[in-house]
mmCIF file of the C-alpha atoms, coordinates in Angstrom:
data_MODEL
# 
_entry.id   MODEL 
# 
loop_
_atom_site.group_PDB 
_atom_site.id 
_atom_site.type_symbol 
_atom_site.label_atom_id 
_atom_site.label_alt_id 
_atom_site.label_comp_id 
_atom_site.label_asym_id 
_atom_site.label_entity_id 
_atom_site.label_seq_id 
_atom_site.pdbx_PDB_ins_code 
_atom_site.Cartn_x 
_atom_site.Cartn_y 
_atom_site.Cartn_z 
_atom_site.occupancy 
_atom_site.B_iso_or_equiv 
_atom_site.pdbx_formal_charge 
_atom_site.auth_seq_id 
_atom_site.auth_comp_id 
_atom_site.auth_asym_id 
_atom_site.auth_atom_id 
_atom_site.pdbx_PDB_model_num 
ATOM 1   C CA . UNK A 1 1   ? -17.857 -5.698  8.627   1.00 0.00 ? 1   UNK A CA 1 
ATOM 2   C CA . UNK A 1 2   ? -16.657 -5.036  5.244   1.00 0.00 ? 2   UNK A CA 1 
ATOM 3   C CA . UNK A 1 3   ? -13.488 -6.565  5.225   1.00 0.00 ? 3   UNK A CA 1 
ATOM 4   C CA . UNK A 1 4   ? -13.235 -7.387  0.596   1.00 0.00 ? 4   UNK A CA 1 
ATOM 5   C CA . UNK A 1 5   ? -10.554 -9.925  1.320   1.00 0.00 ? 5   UNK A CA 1 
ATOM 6   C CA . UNK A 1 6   ? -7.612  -11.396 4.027   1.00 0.00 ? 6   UNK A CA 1 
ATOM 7   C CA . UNK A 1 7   ? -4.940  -13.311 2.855   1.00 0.00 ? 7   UNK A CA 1 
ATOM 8   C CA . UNK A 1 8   ? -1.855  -14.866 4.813   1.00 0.00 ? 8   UNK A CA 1 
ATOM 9   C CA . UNK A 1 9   ? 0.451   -17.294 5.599   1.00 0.00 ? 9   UNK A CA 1 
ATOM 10  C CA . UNK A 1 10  ? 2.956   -18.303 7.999   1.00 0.00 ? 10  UNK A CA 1 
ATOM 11  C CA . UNK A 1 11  ? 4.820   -14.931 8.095   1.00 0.00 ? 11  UNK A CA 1 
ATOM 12  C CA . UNK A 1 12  ? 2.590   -12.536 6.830   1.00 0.00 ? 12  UNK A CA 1 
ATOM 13  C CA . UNK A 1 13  ? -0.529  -11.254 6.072   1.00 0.00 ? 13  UNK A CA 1 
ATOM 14  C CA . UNK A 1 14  ? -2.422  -8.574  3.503   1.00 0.00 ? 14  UNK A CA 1 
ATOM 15  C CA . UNK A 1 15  ? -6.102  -7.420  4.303   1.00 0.00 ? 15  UNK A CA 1 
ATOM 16  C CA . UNK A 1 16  ? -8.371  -5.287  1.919   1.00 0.00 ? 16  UNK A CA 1 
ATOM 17  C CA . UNK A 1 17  ? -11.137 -2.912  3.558   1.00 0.00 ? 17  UNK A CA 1 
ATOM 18  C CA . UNK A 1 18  ? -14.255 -1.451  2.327   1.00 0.00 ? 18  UNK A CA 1 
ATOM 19  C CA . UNK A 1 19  ? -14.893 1.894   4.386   1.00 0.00 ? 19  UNK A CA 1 
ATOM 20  C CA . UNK A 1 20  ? -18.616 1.844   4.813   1.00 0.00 ? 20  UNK A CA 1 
ATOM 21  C CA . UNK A 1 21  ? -18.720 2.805   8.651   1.00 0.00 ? 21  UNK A CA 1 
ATOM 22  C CA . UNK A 1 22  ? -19.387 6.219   10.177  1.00 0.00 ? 22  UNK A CA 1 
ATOM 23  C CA . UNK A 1 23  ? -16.342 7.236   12.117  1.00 0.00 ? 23  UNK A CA 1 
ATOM 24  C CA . UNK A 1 24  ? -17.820 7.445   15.329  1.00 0.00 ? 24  UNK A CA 1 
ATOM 25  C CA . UNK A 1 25  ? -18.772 2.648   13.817  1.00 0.00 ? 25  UNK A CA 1 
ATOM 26  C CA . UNK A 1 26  ? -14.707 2.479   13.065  1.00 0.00 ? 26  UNK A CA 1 
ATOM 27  C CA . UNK A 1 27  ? -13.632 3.485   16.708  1.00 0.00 ? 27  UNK A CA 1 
ATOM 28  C CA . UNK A 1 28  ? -16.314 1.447   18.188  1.00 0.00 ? 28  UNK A CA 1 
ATOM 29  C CA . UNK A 1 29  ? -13.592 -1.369  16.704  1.00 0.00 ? 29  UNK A CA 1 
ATOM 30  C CA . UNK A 1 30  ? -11.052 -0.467  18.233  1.00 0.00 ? 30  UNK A CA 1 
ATOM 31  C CA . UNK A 1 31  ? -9.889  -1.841  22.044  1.00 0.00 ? 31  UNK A CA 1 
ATOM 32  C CA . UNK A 1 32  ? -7.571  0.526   22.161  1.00 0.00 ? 32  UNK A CA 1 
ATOM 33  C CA . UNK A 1 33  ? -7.573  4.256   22.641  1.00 0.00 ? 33  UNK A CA 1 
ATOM 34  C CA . UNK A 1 34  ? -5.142  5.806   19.498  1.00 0.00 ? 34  UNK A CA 1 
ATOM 35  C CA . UNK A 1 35  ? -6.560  9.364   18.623  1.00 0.00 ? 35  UNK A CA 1 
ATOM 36  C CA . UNK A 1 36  ? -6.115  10.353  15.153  1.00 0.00 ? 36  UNK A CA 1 
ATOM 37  C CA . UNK A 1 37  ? -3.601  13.117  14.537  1.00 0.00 ? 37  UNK A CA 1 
ATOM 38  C CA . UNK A 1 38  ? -5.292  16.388  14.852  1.00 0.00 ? 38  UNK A CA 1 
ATOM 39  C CA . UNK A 1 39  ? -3.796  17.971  11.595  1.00 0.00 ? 39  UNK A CA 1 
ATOM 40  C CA . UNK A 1 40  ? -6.393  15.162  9.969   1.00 0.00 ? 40  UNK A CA 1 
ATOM 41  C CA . UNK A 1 41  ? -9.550  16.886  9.689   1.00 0.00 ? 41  UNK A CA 1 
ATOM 42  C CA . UNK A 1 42  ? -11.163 15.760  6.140   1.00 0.00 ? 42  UNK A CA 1 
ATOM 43  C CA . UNK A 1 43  ? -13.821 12.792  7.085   1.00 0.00 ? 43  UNK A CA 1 
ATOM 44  C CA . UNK A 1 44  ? -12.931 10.950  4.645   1.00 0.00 ? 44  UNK A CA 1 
ATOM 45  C CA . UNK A 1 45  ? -9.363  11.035  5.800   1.00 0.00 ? 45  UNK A CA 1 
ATOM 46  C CA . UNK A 1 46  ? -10.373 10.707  9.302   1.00 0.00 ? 46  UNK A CA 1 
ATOM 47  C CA . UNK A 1 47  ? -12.328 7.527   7.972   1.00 0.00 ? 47  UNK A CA 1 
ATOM 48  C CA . UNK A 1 48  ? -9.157  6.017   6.365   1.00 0.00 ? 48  UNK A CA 1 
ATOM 49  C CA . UNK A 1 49  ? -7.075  6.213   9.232   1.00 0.00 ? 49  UNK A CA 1 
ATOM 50  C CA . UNK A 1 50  ? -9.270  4.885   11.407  1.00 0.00 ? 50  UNK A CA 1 
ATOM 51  C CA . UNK A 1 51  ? -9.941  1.962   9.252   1.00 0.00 ? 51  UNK A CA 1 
ATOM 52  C CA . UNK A 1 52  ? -6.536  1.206   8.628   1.00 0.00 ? 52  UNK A CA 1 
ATOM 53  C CA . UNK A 1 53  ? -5.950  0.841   12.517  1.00 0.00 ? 53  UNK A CA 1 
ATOM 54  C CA . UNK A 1 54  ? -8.656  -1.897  12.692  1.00 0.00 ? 54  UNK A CA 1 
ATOM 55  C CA . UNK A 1 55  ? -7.423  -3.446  9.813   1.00 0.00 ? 55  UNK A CA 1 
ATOM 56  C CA . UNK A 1 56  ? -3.927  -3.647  10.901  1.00 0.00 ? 56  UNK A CA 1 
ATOM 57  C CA . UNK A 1 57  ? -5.664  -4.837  14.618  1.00 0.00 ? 57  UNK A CA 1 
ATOM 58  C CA . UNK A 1 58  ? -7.110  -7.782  12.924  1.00 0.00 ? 58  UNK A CA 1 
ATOM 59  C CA . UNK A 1 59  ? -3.864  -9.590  10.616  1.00 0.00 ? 59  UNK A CA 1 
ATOM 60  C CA . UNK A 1 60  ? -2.205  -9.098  13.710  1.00 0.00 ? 60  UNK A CA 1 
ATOM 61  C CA . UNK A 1 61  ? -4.948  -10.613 15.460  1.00 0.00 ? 61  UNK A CA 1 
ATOM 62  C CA . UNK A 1 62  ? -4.049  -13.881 12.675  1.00 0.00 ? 62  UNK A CA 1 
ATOM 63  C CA . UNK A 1 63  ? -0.909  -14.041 14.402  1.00 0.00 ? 63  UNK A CA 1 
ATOM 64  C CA . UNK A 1 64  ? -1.891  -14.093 17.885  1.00 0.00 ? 64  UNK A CA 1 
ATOM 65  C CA . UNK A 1 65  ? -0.381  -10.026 18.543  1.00 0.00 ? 65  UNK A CA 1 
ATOM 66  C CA . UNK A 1 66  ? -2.116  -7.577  20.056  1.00 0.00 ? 66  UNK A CA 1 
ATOM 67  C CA . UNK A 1 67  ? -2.904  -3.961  18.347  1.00 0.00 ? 67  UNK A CA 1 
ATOM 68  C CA . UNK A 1 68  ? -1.265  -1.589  20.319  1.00 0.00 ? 68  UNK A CA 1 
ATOM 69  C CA . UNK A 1 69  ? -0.517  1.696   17.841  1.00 0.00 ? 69  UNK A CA 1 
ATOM 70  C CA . UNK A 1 70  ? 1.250   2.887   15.416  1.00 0.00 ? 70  UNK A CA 1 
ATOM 71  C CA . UNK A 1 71  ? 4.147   5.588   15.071  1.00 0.00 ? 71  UNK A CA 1 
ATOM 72  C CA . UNK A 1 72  ? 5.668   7.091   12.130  1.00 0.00 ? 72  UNK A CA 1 
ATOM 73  C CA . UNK A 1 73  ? 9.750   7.571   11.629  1.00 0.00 ? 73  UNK A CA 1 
ATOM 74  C CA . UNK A 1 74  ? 11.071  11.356  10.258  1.00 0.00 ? 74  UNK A CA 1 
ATOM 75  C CA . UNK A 1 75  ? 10.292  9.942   6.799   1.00 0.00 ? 75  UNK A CA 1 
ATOM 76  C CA . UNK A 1 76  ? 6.751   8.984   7.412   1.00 0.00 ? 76  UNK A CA 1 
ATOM 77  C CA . UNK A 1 77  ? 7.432   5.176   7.145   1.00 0.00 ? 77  UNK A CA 1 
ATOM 78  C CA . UNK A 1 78  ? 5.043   3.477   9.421   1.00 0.00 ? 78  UNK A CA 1 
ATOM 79  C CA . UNK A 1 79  ? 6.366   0.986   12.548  1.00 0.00 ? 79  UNK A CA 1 
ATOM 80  C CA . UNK A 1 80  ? 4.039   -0.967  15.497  1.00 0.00 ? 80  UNK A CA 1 
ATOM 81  C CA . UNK A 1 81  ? 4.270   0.312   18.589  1.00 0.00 ? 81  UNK A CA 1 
ATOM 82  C CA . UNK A 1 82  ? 5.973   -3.037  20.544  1.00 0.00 ? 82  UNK A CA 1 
ATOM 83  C CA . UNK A 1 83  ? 5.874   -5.299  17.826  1.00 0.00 ? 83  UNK A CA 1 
ATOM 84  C CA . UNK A 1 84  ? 8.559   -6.602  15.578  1.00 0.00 ? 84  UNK A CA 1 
ATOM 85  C CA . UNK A 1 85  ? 6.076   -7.235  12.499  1.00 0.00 ? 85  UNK A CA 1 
ATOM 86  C CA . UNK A 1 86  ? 6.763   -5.032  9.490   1.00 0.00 ? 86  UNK A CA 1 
ATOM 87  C CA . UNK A 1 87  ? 3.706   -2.438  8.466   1.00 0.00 ? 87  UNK A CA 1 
ATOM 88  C CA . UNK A 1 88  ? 2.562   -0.755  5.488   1.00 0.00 ? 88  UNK A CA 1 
ATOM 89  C CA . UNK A 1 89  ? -0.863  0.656   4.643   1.00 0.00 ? 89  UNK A CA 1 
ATOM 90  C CA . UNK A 1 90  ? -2.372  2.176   1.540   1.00 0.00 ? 90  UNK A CA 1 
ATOM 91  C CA . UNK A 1 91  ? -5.352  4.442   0.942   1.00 0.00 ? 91  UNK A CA 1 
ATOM 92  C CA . UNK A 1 92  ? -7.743  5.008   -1.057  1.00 0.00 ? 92  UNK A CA 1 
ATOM 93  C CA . UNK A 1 93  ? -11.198 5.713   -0.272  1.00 0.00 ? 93  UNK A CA 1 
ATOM 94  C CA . UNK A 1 94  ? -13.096 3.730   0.394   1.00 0.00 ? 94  UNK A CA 1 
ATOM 95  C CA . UNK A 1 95  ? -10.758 1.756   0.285   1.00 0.00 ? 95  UNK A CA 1 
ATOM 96  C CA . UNK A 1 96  ? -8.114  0.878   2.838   1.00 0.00 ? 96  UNK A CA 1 
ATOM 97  C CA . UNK A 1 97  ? -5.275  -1.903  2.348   1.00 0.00 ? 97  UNK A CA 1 
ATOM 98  C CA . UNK A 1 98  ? -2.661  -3.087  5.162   1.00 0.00 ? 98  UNK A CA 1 
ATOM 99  C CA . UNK A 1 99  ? 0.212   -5.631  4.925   1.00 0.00 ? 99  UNK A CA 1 
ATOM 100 C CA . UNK A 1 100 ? 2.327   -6.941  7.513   1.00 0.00 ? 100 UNK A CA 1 
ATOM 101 C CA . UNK A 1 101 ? 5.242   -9.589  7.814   1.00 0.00 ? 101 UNK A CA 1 
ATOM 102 C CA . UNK A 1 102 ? 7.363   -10.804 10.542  1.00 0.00 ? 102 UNK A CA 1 
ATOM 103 C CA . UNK A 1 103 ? 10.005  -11.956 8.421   1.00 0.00 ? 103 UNK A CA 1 
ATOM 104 C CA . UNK A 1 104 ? 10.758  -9.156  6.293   1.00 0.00 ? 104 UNK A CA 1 
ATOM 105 C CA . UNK A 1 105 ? 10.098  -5.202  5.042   1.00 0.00 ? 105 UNK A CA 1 
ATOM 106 C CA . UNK A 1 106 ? 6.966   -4.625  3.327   1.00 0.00 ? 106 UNK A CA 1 
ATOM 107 C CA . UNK A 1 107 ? 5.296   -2.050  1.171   1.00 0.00 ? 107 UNK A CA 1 
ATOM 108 C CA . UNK A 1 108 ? 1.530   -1.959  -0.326  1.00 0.00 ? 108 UNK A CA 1 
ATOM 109 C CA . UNK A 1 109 ? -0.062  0.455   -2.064  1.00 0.00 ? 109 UNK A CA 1 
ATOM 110 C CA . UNK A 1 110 ? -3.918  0.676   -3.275  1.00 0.00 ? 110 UNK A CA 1 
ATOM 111 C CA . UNK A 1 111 ? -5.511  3.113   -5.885  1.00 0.00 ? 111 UNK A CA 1 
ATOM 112 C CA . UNK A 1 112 ? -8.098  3.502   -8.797  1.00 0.00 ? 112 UNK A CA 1 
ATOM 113 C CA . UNK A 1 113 ? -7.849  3.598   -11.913 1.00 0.00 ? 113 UNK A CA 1 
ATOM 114 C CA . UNK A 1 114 ? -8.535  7.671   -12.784 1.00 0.00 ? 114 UNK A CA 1 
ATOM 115 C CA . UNK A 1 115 ? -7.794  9.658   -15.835 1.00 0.00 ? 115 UNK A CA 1 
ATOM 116 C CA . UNK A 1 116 ? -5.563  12.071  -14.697 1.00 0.00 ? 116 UNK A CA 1 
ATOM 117 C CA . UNK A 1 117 ? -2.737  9.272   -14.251 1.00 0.00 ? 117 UNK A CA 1 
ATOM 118 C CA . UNK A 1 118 ? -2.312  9.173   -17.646 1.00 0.00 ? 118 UNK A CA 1 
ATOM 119 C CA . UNK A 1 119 ? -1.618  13.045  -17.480 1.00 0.00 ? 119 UNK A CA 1 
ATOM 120 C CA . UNK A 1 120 ? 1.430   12.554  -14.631 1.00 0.00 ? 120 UNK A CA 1 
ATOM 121 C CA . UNK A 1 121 ? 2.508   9.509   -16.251 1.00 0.00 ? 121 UNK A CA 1 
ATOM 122 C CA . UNK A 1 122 ? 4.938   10.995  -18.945 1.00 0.00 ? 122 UNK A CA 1 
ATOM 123 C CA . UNK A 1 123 ? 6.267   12.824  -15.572 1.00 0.00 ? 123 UNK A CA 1 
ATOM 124 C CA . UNK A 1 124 ? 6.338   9.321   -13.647 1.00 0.00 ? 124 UNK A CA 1 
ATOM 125 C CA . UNK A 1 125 ? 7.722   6.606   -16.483 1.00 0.00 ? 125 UNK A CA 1 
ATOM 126 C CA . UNK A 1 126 ? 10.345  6.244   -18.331 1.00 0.00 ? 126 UNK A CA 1 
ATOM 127 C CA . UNK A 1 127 ? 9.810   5.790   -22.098 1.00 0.00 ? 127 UNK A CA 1 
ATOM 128 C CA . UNK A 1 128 ? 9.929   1.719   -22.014 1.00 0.00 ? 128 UNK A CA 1 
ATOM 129 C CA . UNK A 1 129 ? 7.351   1.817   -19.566 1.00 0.00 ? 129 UNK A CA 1 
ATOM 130 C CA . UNK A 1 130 ? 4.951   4.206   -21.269 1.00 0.00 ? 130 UNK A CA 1 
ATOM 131 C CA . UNK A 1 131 ? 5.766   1.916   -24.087 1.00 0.00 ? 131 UNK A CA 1 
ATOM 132 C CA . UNK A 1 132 ? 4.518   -1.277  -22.239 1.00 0.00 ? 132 UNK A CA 1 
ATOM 133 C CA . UNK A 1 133 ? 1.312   0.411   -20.957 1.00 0.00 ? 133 UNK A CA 1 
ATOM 134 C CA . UNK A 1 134 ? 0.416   2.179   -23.603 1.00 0.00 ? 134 UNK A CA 1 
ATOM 135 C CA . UNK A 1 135 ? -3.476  3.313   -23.322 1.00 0.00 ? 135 UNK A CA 1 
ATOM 136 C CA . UNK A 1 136 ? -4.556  0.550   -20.750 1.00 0.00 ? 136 UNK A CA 1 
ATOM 137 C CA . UNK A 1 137 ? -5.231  2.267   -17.842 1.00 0.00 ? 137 UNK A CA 1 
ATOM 138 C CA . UNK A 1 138 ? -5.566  -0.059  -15.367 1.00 0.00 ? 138 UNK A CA 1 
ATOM 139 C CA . UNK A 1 139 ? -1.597  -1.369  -16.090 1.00 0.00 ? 139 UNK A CA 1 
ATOM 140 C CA . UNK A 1 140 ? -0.724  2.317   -16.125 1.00 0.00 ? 140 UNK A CA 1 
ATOM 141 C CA . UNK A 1 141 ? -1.935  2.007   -12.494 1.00 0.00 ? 141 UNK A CA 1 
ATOM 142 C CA . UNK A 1 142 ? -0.442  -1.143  -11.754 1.00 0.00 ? 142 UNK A CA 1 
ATOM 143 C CA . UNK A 1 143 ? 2.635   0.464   -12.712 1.00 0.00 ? 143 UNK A CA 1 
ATOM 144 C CA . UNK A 1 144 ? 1.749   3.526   -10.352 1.00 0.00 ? 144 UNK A CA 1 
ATOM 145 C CA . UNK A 1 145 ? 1.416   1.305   -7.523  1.00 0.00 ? 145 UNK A CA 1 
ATOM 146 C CA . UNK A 1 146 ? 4.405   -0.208  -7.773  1.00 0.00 ? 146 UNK A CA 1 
ATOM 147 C CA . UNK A 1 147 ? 6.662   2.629   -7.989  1.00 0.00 ? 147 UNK A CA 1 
ATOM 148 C CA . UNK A 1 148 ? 5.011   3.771   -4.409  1.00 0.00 ? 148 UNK A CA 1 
ATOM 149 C CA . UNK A 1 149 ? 5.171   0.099   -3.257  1.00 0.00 ? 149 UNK A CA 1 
ATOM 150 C CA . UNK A 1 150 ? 9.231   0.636   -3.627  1.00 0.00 ? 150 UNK A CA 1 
ATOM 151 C CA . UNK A 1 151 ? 8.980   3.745   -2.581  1.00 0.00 ? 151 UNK A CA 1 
ATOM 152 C CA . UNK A 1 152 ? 7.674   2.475   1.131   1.00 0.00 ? 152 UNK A CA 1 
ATOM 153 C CA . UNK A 1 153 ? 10.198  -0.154  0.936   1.00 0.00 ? 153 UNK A CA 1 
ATOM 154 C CA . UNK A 1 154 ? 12.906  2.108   0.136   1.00 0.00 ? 154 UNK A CA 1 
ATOM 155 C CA . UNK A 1 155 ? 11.888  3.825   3.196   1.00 0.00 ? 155 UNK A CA 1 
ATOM 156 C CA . UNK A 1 156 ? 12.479  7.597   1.895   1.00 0.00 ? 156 UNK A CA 1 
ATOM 157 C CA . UNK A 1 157 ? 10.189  9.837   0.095   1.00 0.00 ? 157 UNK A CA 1 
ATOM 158 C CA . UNK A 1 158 ? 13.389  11.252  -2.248  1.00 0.00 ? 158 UNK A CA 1 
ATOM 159 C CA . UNK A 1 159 ? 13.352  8.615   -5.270  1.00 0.00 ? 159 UNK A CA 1 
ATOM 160 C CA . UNK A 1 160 ? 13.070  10.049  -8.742  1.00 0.00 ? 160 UNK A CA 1 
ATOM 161 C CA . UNK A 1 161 ? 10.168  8.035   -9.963  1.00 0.00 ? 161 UNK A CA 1 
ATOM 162 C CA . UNK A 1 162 ? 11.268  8.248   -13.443 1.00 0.00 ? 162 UNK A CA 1 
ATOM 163 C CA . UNK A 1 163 ? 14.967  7.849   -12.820 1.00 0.00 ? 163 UNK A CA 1 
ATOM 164 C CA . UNK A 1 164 ? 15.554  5.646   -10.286 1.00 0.00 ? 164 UNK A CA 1 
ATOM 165 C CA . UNK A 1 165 ? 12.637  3.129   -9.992  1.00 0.00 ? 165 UNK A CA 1 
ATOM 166 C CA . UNK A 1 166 ? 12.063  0.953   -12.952 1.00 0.00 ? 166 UNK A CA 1 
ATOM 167 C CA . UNK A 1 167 ? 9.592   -1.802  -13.645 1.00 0.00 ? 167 UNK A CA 1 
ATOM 168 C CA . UNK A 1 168 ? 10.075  -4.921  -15.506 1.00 0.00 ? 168 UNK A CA 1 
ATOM 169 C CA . UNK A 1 169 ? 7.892   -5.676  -18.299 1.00 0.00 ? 169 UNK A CA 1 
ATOM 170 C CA . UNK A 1 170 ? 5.416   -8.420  -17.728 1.00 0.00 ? 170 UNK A CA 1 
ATOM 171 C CA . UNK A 1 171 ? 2.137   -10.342 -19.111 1.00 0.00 ? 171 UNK A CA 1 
ATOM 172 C CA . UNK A 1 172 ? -0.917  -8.738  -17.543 1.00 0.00 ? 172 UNK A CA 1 
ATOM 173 C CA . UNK A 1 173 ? -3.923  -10.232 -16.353 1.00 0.00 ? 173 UNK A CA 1 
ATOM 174 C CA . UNK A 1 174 ? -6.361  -9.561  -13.255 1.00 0.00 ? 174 UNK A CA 1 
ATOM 175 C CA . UNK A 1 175 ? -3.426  -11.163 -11.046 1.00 0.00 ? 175 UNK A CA 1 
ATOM 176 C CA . UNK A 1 176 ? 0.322   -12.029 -11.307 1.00 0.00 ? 176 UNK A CA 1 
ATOM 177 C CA . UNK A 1 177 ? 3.613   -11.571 -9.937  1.00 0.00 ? 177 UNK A CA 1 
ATOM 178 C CA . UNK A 1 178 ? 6.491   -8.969  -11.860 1.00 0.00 ? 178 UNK A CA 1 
ATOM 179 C CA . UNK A 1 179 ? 9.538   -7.419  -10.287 1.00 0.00 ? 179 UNK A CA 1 
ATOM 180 C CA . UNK A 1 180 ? 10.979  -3.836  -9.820  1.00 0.00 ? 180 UNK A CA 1 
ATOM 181 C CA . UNK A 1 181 ? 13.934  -1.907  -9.476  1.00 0.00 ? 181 UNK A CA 1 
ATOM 182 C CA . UNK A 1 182 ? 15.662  0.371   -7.689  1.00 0.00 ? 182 UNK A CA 1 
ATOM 183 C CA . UNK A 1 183 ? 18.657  1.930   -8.957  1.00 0.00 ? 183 UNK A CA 1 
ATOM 184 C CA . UNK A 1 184 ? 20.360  4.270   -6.360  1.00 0.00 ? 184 UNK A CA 1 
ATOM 185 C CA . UNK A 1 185 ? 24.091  4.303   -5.621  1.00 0.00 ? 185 UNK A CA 1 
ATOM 186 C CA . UNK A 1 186 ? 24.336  2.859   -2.494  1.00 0.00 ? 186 UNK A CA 1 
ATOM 187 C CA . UNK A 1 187 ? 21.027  0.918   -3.323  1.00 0.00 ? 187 UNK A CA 1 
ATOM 188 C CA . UNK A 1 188 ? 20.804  -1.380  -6.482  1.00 0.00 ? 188 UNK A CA 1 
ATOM 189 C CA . UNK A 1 189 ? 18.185  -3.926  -5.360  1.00 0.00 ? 189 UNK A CA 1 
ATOM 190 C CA . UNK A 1 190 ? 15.334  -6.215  -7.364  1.00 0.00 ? 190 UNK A CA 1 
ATOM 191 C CA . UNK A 1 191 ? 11.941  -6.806  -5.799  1.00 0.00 ? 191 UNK A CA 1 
ATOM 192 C CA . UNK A 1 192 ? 8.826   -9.363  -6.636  1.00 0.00 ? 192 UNK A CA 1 
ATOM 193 C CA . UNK A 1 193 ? 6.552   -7.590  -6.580  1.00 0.00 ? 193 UNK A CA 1 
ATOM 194 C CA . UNK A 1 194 ? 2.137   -8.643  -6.847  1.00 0.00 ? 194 UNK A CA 1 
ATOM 195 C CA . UNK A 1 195 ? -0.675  -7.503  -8.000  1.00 0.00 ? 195 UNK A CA 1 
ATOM 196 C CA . UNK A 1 196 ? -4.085  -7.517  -8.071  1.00 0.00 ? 196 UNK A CA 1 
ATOM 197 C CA . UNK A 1 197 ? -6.079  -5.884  -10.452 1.00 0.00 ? 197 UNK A CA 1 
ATOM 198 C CA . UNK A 1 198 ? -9.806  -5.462  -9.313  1.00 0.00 ? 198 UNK A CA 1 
ATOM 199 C CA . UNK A 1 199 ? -13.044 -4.118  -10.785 1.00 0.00 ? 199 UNK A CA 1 
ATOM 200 C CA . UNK A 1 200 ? -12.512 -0.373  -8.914  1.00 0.00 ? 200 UNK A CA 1 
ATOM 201 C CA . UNK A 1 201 ? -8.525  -0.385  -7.617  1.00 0.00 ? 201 UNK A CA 1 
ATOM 202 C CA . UNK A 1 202 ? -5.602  -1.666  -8.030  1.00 0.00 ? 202 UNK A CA 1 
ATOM 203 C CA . UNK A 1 203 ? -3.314  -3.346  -5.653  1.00 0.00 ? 203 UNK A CA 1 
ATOM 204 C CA . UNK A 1 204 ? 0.445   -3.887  -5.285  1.00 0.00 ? 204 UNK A CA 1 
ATOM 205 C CA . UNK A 1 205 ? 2.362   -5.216  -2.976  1.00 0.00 ? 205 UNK A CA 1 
ATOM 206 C CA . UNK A 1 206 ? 5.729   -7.635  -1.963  1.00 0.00 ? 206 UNK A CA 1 
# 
């Protein structure tokens, strides 16, 4: 079972998955029948979803809750079906990371380092932030994933990355805690925000 890494404590819970299974392995892992959408026909997307499911099955498996589906609101944001835990989930393959938290709204969000961020990124930050990354790729996606971490706890897809979502500068090592903001009218809010920096992704989350 390659599950890279489970963390958690009394209220919530983050889990990091390896997708090395067939799909036909990653249903076998599930007790429940929950059918991927049928608009998802890529394997490798097929494979992600899948193994987000039995990741999500197992933190809330930490808790003592059973696993039984998920459904998505009009803005895609992700809720268990008869469960009051918060969800998020992240992709990107092989790769697969879930959060959840009973206490409070969460957001995660998982990607590697490529080239072609640095190509978006005078599209995506602001000139302080290009200014704090500068050529270090893996902080540029630090940065990434923490705009889409607010994103999913903003709850709405209609942010203006560059505009609206800021980060804080910060020291950066493999590991550490910064904060972000969100500057709407209607919604000014700070969040602490974590990270992980790893040897092939990146991961954010609150």
């Amino acid at each position: 079972m390659p599950l890279l890494s489970l963390t958690k404590d009394n209220q919530s819970a983050v889990a990091i998955w390896k997708i090395e299974e067939q799909e036909d392995q990653l249903l076998n892992l599930l007790t429940i029948h929950d059918p991927i959408p049928a608009s998802i026909t890529h394997p490798n997307k097929r494979s992600e979803v899948l193994a987000g499911k039995v990741t999500t099955a197992l933190l809330l498996k930490e808790f003592g809750h059973t696993y039984e589906g998920v459904i998505k609101n009009e803005h895609g944001k992700p809720f268990l079906k008869n469960s009051s835990f918060h969800l998020s989930q992240s992709h990107s393959f092989p790769y697969v990371a879930v959060i959840i938290s009973a206490e409070a709204n969460v957001g995660i969000d998982i990607e590697q380092p490529k080239k072609n961020l640095a190509i978006v990124a005078p599209r995506v930050f602001n000139s302080a932030e290009l200014a704090q990354t500068g050529n270090d790729l893996k902080k540029l996606c630090v940065y990434w994933c923490a705009k889409e971490t607010l994103i999913k706890l903003y709850g709405k897809k209609d942010l203006k990355l560059k505009e609206e979502i800021t980060i804080d500068p910060f020291s950066f090592h493999t590991k550490g805690n910064f904060t972000g903001r969100i500057s709407r009218i209607g919604h000014e809010k700070y969040y602490a925000l974590h990270y992980l920096v790893h040897e092939d992704f990146v991961l954010v989350h609150n």
